[in-house]
Jmol script that loads the backbone (N, CA, C; Angstrom):
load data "model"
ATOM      1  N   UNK A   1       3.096  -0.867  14.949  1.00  0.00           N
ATOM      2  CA  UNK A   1       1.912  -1.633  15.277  1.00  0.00           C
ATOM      3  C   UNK A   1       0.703  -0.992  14.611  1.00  0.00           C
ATOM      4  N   UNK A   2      -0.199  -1.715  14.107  1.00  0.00           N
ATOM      5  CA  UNK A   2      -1.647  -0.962  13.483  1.00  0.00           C
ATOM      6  C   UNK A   2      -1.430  -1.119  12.264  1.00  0.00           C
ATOM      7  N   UNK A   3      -0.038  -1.337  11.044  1.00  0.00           N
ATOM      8  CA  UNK A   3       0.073  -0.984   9.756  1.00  0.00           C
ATOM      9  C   UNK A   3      -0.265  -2.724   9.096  1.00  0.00           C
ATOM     10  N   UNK A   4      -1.042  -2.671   8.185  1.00  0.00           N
ATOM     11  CA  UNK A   4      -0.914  -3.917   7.562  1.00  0.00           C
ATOM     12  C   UNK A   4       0.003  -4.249   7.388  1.00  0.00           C
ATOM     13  N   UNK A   5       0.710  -5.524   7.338  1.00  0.00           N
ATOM     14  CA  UNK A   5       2.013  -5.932   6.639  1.00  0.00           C
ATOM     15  C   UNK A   5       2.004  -6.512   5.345  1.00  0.00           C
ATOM     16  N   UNK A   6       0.361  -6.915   4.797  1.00  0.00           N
ATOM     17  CA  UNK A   6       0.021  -7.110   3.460  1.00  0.00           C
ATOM     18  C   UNK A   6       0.358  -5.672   2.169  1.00  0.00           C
ATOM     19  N   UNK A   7       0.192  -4.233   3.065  1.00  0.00           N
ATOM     20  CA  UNK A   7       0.304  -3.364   2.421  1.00  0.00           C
ATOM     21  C   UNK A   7       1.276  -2.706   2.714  1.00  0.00           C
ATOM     22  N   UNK A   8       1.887  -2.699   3.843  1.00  0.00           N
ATOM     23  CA  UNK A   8       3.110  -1.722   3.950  1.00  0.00           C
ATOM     24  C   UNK A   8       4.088  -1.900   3.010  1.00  0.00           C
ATOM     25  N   UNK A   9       4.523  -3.012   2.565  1.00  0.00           N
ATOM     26  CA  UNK A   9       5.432  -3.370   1.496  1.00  0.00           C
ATOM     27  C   UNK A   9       5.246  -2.382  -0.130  1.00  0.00           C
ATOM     28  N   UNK A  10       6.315  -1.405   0.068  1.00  0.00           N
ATOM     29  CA  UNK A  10       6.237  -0.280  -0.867  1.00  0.00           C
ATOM     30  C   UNK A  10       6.128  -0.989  -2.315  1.00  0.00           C
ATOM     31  N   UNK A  11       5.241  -1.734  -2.810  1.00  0.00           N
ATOM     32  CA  UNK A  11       4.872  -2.551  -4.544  1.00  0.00           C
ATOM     33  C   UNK A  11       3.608  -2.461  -4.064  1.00  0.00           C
ATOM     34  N   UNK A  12       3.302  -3.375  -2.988  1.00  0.00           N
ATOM     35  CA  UNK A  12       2.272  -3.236  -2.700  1.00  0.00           C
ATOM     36  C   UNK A  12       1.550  -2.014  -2.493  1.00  0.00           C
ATOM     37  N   UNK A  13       1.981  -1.232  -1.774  1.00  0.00           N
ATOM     38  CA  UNK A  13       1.153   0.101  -1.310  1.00  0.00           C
ATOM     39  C   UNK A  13       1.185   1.200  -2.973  1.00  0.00           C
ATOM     40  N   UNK A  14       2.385   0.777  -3.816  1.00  0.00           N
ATOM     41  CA  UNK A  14       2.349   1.189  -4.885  1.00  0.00           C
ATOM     42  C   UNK A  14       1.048   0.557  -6.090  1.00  0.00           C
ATOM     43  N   UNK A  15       0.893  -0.396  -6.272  1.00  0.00           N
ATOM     44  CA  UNK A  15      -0.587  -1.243  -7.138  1.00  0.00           C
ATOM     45  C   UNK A  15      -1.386  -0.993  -6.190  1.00  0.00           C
ATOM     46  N   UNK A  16      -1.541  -0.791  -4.725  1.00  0.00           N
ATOM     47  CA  UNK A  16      -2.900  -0.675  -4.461  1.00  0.00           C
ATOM     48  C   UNK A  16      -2.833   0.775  -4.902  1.00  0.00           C
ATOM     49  N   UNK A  17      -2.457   1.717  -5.118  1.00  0.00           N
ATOM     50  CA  UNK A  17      -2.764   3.125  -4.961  1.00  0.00           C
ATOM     51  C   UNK A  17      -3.164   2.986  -6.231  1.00  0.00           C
ATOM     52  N   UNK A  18      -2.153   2.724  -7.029  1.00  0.00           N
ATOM     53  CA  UNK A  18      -2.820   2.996  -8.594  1.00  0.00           C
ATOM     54  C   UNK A  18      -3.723   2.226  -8.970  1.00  0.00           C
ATOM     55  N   UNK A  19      -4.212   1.230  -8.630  1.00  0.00           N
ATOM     56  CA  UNK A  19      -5.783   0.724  -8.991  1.00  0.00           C
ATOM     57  C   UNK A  19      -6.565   1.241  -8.091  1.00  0.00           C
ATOM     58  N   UNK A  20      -6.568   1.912  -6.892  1.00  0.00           N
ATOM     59  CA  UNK A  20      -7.238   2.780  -6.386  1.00  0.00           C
ATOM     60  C   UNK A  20      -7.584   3.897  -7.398  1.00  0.00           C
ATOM     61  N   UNK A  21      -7.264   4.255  -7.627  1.00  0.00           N
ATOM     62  CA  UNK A  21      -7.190   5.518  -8.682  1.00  0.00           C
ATOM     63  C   UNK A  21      -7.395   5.665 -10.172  1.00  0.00           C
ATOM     64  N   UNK A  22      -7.344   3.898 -10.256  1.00  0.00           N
ATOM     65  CA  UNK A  22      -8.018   3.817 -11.415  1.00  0.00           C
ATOM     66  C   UNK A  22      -9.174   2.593 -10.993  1.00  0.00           C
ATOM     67  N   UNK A  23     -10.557   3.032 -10.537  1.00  0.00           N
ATOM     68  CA  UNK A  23     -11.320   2.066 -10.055  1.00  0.00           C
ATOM     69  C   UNK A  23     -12.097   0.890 -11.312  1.00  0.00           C
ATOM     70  N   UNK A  24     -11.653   1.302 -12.578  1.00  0.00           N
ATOM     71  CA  UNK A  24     -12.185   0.036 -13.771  1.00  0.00           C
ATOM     72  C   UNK A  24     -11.145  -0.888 -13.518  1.00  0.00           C
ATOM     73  N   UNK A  25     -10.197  -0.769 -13.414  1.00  0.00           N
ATOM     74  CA  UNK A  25      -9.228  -1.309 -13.210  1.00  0.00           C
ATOM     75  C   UNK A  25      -7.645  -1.248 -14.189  1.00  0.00           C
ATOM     76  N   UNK A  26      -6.718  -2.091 -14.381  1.00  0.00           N
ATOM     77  CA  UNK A  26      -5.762  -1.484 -15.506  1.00  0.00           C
ATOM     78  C   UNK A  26      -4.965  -2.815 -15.451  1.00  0.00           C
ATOM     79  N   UNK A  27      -4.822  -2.784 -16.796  1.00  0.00           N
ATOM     80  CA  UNK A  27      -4.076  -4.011 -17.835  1.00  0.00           C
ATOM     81  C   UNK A  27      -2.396  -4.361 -16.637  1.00  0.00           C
ATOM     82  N   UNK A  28      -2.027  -5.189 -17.031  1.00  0.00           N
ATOM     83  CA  UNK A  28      -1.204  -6.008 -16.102  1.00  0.00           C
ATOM     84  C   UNK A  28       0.046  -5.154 -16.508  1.00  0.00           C
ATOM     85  N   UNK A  29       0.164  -4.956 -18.066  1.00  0.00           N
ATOM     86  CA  UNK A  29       1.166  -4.372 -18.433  1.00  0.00           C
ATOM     87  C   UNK A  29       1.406  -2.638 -18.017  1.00  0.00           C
ATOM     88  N   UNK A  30      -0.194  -2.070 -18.079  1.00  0.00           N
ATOM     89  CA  UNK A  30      -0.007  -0.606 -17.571  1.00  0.00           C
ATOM     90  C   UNK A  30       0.457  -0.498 -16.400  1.00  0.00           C
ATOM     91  N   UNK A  31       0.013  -1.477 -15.201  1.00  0.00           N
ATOM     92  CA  UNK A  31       0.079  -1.896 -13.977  1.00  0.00           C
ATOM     93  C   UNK A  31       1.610  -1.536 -13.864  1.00  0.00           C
ATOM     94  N   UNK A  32       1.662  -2.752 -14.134  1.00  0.00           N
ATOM     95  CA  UNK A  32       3.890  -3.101 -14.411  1.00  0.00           C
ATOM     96  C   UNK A  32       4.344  -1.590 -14.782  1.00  0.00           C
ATOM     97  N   UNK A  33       4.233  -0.722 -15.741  1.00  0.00           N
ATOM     98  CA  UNK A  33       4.547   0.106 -16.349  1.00  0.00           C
ATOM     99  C   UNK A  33       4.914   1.196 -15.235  1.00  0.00           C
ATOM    100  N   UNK A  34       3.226   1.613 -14.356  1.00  0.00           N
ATOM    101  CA  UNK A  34       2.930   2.376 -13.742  1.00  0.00           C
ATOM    102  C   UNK A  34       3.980   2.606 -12.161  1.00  0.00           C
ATOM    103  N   UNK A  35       3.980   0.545 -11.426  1.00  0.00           N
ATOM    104  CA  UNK A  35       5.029   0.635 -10.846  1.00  0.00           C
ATOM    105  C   UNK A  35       6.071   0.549 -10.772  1.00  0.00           C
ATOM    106  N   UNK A  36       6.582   0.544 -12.241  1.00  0.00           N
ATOM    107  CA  UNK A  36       8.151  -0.153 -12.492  1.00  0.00           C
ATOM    108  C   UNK A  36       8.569  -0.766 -11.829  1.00  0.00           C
ATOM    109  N   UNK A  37       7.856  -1.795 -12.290  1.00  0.00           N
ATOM    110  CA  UNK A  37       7.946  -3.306 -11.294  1.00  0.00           C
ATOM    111  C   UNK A  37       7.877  -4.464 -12.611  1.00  0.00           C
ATOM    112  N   UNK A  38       8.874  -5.712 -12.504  1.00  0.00           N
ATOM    113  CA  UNK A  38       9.077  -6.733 -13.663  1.00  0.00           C
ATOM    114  C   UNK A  38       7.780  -7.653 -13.597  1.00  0.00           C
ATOM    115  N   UNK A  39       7.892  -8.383 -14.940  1.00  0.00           N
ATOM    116  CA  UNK A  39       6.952  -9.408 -14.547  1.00  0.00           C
ATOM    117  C   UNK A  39       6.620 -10.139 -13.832  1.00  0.00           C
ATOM    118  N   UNK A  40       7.842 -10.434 -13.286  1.00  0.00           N
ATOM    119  CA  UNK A  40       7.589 -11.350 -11.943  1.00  0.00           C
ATOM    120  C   UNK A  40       7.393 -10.907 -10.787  1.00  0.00           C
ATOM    121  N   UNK A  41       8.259  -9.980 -10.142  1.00  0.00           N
ATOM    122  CA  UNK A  41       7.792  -8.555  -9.369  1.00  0.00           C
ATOM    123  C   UNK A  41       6.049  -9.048  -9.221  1.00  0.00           C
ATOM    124  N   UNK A  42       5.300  -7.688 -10.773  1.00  0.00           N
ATOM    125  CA  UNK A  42       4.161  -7.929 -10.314  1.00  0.00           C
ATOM    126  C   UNK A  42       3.363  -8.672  -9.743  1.00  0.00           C
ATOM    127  N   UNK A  43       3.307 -10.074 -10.546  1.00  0.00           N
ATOM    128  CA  UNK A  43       2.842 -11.443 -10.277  1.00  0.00           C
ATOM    129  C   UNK A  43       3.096 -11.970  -9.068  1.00  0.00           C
ATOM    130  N   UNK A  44       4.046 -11.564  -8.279  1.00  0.00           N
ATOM    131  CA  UNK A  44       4.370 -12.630  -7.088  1.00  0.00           C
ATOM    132  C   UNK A  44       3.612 -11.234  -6.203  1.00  0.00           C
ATOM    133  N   UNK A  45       3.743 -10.073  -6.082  1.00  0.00           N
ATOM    134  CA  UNK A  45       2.711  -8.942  -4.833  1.00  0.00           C
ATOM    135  C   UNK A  45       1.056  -9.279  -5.683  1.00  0.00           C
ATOM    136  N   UNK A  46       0.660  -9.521  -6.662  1.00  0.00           N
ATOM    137  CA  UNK A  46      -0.318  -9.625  -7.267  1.00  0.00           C
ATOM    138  C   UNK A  46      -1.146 -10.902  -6.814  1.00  0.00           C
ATOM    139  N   UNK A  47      -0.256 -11.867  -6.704  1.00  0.00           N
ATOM    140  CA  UNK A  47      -0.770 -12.887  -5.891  1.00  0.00           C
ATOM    141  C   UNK A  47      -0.855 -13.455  -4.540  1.00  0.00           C
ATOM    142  N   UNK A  48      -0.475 -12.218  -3.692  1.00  0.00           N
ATOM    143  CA  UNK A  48      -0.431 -12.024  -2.546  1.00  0.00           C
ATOM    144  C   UNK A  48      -1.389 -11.107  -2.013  1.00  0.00           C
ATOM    145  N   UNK A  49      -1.666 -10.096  -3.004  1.00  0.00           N
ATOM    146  CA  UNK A  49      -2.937  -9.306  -2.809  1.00  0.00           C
ATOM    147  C   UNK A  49      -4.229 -10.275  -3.188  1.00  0.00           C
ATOM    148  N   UNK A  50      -4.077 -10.730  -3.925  1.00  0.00           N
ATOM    149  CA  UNK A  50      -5.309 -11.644  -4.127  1.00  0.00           C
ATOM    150  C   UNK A  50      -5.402 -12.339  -3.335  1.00  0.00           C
ATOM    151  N   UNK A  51      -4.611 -13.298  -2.815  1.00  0.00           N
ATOM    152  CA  UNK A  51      -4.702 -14.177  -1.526  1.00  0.00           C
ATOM    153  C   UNK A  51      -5.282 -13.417  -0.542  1.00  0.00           C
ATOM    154  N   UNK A  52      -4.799 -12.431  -0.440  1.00  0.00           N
ATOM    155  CA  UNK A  52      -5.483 -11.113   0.989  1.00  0.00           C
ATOM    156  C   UNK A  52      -7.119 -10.855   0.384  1.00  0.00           C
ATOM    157  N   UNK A  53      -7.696 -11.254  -1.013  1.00  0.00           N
ATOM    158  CA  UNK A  53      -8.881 -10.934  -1.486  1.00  0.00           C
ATOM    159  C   UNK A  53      -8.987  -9.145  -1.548  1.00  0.00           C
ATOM    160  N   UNK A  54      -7.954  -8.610  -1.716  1.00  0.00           N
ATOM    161  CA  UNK A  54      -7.369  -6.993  -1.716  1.00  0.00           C
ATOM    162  C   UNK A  54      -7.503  -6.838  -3.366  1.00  0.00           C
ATOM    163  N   UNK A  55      -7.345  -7.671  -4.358  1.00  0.00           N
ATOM    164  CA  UNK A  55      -7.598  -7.050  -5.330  1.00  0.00           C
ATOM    165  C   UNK A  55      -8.358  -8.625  -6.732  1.00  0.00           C
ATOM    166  N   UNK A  56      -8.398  -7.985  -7.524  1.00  0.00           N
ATOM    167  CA  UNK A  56      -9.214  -9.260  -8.512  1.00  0.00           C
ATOM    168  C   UNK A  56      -8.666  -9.493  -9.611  1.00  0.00           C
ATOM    169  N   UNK A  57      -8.312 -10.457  -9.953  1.00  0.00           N
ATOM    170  CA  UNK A  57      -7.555 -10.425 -11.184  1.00  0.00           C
ATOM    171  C   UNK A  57      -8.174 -11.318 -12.553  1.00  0.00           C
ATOM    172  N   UNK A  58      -8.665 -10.838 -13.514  1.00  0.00           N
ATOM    173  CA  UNK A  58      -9.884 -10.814 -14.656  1.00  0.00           C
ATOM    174  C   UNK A  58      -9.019 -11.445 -15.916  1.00  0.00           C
ATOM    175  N   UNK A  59      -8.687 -12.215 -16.535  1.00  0.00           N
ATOM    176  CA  UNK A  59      -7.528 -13.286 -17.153  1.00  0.00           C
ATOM    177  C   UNK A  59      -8.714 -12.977 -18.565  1.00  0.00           C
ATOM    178  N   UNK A  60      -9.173 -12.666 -19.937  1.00  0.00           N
ATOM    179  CA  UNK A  60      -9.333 -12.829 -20.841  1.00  0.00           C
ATOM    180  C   UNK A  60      -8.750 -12.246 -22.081  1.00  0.00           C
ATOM    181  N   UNK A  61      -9.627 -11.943 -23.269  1.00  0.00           N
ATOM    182  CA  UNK A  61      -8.932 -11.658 -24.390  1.00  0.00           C
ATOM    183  C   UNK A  61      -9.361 -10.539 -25.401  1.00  0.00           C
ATOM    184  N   UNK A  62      -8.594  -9.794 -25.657  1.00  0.00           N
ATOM    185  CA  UNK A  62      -9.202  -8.355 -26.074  1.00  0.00           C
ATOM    186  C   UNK A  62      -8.065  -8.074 -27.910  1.00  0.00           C
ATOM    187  N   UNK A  63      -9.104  -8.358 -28.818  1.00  0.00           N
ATOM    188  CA  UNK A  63      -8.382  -8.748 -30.019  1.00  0.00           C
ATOM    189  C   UNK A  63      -7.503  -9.564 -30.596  1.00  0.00           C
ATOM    190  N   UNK A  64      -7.967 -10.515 -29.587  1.00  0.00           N
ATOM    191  CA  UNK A  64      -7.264 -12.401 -29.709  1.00  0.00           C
ATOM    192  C   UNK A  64      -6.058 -12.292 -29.092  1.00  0.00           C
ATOM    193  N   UNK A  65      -6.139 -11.375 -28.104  1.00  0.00           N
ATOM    194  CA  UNK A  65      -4.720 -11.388 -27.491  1.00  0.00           C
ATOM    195  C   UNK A  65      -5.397 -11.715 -26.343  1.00  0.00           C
ATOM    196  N   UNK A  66      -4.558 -12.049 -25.171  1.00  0.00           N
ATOM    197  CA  UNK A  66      -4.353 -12.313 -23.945  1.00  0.00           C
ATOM    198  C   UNK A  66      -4.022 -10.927 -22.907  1.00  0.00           C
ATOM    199  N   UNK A  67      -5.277 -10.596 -22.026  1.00  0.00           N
ATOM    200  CA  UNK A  67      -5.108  -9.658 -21.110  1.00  0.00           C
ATOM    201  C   UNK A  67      -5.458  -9.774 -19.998  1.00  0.00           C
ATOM    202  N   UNK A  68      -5.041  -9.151 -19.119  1.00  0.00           N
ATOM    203  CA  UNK A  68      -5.158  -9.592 -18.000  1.00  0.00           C
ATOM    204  C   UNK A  68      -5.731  -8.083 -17.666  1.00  0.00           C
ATOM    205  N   UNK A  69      -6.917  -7.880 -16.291  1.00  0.00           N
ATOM    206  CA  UNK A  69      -7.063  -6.756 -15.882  1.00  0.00           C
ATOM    207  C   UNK A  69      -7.373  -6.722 -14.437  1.00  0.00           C
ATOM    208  N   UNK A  70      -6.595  -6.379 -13.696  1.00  0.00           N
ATOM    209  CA  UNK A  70      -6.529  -6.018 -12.022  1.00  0.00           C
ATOM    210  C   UNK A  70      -7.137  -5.068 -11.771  1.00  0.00           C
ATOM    211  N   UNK A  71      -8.016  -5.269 -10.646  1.00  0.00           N
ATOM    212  CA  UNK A  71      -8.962  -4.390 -10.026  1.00  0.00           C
ATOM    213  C   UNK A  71      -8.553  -4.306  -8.120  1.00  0.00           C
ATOM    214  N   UNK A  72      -8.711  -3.304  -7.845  1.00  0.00           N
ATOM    215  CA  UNK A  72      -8.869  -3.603  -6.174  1.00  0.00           C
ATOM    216  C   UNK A  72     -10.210  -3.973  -5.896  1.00  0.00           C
ATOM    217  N   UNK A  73     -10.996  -4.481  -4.920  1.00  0.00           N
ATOM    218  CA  UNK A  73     -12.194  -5.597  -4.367  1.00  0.00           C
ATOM    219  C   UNK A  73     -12.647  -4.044  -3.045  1.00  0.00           C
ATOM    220  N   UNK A  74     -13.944  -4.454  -3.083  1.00  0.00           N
ATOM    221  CA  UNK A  74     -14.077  -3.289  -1.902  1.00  0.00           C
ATOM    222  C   UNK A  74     -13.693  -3.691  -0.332  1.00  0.00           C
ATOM    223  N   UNK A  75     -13.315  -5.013  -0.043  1.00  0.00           N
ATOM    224  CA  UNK A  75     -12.743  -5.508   1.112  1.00  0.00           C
ATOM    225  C   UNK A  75     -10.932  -4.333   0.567  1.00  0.00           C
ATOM    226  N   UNK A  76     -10.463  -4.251  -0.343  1.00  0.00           N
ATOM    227  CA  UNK A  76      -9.200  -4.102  -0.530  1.00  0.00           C
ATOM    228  C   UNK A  76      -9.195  -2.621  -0.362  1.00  0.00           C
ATOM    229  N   UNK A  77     -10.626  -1.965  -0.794  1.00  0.00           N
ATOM    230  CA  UNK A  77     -10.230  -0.689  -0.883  1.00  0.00           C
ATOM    231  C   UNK A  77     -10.658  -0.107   0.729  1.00  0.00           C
ATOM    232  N   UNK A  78     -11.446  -0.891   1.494  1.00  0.00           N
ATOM    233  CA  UNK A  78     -11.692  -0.654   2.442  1.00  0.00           C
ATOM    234  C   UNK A  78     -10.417  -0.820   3.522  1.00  0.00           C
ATOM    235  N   UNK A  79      -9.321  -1.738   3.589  1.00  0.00           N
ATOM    236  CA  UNK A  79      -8.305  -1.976   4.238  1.00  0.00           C
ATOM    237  C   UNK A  79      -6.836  -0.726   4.073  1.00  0.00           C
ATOM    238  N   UNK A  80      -7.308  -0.210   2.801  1.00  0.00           N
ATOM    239  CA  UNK A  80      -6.137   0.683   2.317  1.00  0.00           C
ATOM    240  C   UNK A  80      -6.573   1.748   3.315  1.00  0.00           C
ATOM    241  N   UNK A  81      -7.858   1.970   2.772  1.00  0.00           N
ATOM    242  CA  UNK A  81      -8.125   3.387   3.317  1.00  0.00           C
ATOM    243  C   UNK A  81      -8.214   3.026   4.900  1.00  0.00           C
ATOM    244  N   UNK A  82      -8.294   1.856   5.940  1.00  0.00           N
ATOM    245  CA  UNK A  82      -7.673   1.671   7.004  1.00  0.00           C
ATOM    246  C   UNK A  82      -6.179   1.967   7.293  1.00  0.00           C
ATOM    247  N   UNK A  83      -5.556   1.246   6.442  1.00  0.00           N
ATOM    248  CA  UNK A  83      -3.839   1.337   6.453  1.00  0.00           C
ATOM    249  C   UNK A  83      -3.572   3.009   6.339  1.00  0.00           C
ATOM    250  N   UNK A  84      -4.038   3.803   5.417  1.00  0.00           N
ATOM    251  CA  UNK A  84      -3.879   5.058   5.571  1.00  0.00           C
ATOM    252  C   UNK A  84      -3.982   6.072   6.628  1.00  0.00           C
ATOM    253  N   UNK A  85      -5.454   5.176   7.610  1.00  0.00           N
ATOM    254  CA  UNK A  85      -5.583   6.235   8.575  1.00  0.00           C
ATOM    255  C   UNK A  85      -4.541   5.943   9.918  1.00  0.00           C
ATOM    256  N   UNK A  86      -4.144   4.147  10.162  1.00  0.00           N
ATOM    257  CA  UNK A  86      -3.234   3.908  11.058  1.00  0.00           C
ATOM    258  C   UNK A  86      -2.078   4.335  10.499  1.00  0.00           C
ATOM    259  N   UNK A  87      -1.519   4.780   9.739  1.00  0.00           N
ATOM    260  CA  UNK A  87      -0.221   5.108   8.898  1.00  0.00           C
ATOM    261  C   UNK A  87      -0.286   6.920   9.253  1.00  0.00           C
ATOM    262  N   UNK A  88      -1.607   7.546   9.126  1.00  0.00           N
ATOM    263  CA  UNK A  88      -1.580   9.248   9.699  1.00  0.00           C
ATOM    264  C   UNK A  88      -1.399   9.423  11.208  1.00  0.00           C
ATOM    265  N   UNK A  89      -1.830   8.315  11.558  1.00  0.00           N
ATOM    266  CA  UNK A  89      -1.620   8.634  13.341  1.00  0.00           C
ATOM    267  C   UNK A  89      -0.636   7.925  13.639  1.00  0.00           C
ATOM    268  N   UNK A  90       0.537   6.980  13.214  1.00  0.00           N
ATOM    269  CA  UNK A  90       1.644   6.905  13.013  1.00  0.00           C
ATOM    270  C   UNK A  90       2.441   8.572  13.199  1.00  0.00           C
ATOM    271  N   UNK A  91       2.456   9.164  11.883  1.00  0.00           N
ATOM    272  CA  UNK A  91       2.984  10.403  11.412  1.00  0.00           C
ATOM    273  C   UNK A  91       2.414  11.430  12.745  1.00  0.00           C
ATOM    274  N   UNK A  92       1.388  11.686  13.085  1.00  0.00           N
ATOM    275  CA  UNK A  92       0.823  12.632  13.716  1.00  0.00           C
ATOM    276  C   UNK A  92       1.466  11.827  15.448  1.00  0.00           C
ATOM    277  N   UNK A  93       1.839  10.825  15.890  1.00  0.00           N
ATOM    278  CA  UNK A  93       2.637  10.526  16.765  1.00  0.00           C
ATOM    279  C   UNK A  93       3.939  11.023  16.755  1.00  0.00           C
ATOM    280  N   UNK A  94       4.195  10.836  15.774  1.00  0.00           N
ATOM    281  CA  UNK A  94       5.923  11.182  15.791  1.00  0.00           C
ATOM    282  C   UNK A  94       6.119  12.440  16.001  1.00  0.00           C
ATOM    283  N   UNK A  95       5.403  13.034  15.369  1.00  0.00           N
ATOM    284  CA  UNK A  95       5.439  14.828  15.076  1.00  0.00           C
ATOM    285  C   UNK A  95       5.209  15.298  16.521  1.00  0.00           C
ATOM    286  N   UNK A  96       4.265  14.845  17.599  1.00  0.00           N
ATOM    287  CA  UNK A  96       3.990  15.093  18.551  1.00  0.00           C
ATOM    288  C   UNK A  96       4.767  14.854  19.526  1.00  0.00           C
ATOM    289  N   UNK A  97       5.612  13.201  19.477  1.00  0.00           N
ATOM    290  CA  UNK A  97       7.147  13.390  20.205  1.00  0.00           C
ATOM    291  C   UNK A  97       8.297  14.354  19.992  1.00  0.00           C
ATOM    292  N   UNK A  98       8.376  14.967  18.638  1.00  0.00           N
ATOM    293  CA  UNK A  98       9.370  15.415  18.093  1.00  0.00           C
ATOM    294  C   UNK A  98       8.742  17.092  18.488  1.00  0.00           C
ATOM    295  N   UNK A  99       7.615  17.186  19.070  1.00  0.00           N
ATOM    296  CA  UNK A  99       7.164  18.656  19.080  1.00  0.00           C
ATOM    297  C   UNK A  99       7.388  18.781  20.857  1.00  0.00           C
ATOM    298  N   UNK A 100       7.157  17.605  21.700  1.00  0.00           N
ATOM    299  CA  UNK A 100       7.645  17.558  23.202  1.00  0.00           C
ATOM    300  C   UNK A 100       8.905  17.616  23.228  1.00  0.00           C
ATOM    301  N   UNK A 101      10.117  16.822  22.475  1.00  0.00           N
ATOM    302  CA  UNK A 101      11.498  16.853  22.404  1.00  0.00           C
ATOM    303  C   UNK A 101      11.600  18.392  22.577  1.00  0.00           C
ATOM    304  N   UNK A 102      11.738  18.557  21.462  1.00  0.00           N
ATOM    305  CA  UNK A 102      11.730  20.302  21.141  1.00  0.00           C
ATOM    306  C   UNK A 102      11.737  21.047  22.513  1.00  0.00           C
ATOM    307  N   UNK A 103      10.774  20.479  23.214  1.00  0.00           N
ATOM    308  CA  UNK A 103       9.973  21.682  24.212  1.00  0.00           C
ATOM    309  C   UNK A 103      10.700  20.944  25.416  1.00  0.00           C
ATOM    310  N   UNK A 104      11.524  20.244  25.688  1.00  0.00           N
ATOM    311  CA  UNK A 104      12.087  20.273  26.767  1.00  0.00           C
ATOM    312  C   UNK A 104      10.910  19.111  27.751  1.00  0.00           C
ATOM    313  N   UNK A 105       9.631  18.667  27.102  1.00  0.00           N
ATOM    314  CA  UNK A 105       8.454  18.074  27.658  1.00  0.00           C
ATOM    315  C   UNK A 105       8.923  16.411  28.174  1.00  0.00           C
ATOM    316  N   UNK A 106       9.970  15.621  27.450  1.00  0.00           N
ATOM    317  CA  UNK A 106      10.537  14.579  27.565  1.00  0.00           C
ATOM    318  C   UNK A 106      10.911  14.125  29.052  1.00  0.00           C
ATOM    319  N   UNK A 107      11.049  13.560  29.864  1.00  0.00           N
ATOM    320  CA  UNK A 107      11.837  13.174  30.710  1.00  0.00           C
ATOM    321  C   UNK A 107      13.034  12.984  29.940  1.00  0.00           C
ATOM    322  N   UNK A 108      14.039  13.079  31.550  1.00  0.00           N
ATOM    323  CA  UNK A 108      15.523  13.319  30.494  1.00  0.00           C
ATOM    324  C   UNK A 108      16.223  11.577  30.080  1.00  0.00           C
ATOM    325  N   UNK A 109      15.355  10.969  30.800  1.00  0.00           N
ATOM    326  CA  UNK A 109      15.523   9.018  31.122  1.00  0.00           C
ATOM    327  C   UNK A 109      14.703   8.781  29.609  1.00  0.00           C
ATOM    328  N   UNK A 110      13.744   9.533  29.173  1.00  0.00           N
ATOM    329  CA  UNK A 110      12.926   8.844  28.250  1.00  0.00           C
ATOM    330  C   UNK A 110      13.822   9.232  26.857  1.00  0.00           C
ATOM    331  N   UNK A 111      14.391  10.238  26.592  1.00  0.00           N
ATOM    332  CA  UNK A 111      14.595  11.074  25.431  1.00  0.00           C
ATOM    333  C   UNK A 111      16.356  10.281  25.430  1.00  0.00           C
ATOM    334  N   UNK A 112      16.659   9.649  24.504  1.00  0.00           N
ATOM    335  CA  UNK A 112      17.785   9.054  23.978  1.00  0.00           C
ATOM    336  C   UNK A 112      18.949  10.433  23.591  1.00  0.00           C
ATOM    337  N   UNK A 113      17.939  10.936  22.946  1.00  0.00           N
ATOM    338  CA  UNK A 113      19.247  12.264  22.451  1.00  0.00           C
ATOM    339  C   UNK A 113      20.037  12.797  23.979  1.00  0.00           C
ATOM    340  N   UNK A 114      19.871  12.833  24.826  1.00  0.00           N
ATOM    341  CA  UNK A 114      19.668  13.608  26.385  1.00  0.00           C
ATOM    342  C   UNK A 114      20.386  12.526  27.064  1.00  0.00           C
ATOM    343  N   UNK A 115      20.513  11.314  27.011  1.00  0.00           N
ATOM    344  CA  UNK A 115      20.700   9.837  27.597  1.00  0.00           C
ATOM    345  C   UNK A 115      22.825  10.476  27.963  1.00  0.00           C
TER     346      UNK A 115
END
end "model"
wireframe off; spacefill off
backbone 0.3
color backbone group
C-alpha cells in the first residue's frame, strides 16, 4: 500500500530513474539502450507515463532525421521522489519486523515462522 502502481513496474521505475538523472532529457534510442527495453517495450511504458503526465515526449528533427526526446515533467519528478520515500518506509518496516522476529518481540499467533 503507498507504492504507485504507475511506477512500481520495474521499466518504468527503470526510464524514470534514468531521465531523472539525465534532467535535458535523452533520445528514445539512448533511452531503449539504457533500459534494454525493445521498441515497443519503450513506447507502450512511455505512453503510459505520459498519460500519468510523469514524463514529456518532444517528436522533432535533428539533421533531417527523426528524434524523439523524453524528459520527466516536474509533476513526474515530484511523484518518483514520493514513490521513493513510500518504497524506504516499506524497507525500514520490514527490517523492523524482521529485527522484533529476531528478538523473540512477535506474538507467537502473529509470527508464521512459530505458527
Amino acid at each position: 500500500e503507498g507504492l504507485d502502481r504507475v511506477i512500481h513496474e520495474r521499466a518504468r521505475l527503470s526510464i524514470l530513474t534514468c531521465l531523472l538523472t539525465h534532467p535535458r532529457g535523452l533520445t528514445f534510442n539512448d533511452l531503449k539502450q539504457l533500459c534494454a527495453l525493445t521498441d515497443g517495450n519503450l513506447s507502450r511504458h512511455l505512453s503510459v507515463l505520459e498519460k500519468a503526465k510523469m514524463v514529456e515526449i518532444e517528436k522533432g528533427h535533428e539533421h533531417n532525421r527523426p528524434q524523439t526526446v523524453c524528459r520527466i515533467t516536474a509533476p513526474g519528478r515530484k511523484r518518483y521522489v514520493e514513490y521513493l520515500a513510500a518504497l524506504e518506509q516499506v524497507i525500514r518496516d520490514a527490517a523492523k519486523n524482521t529485527t522484533e522476529e529476531r528478538a523473540g518481540n512477535i506474538p507467537r499467533g502473529l509470527n508464521p515462522s512459530r505458527a
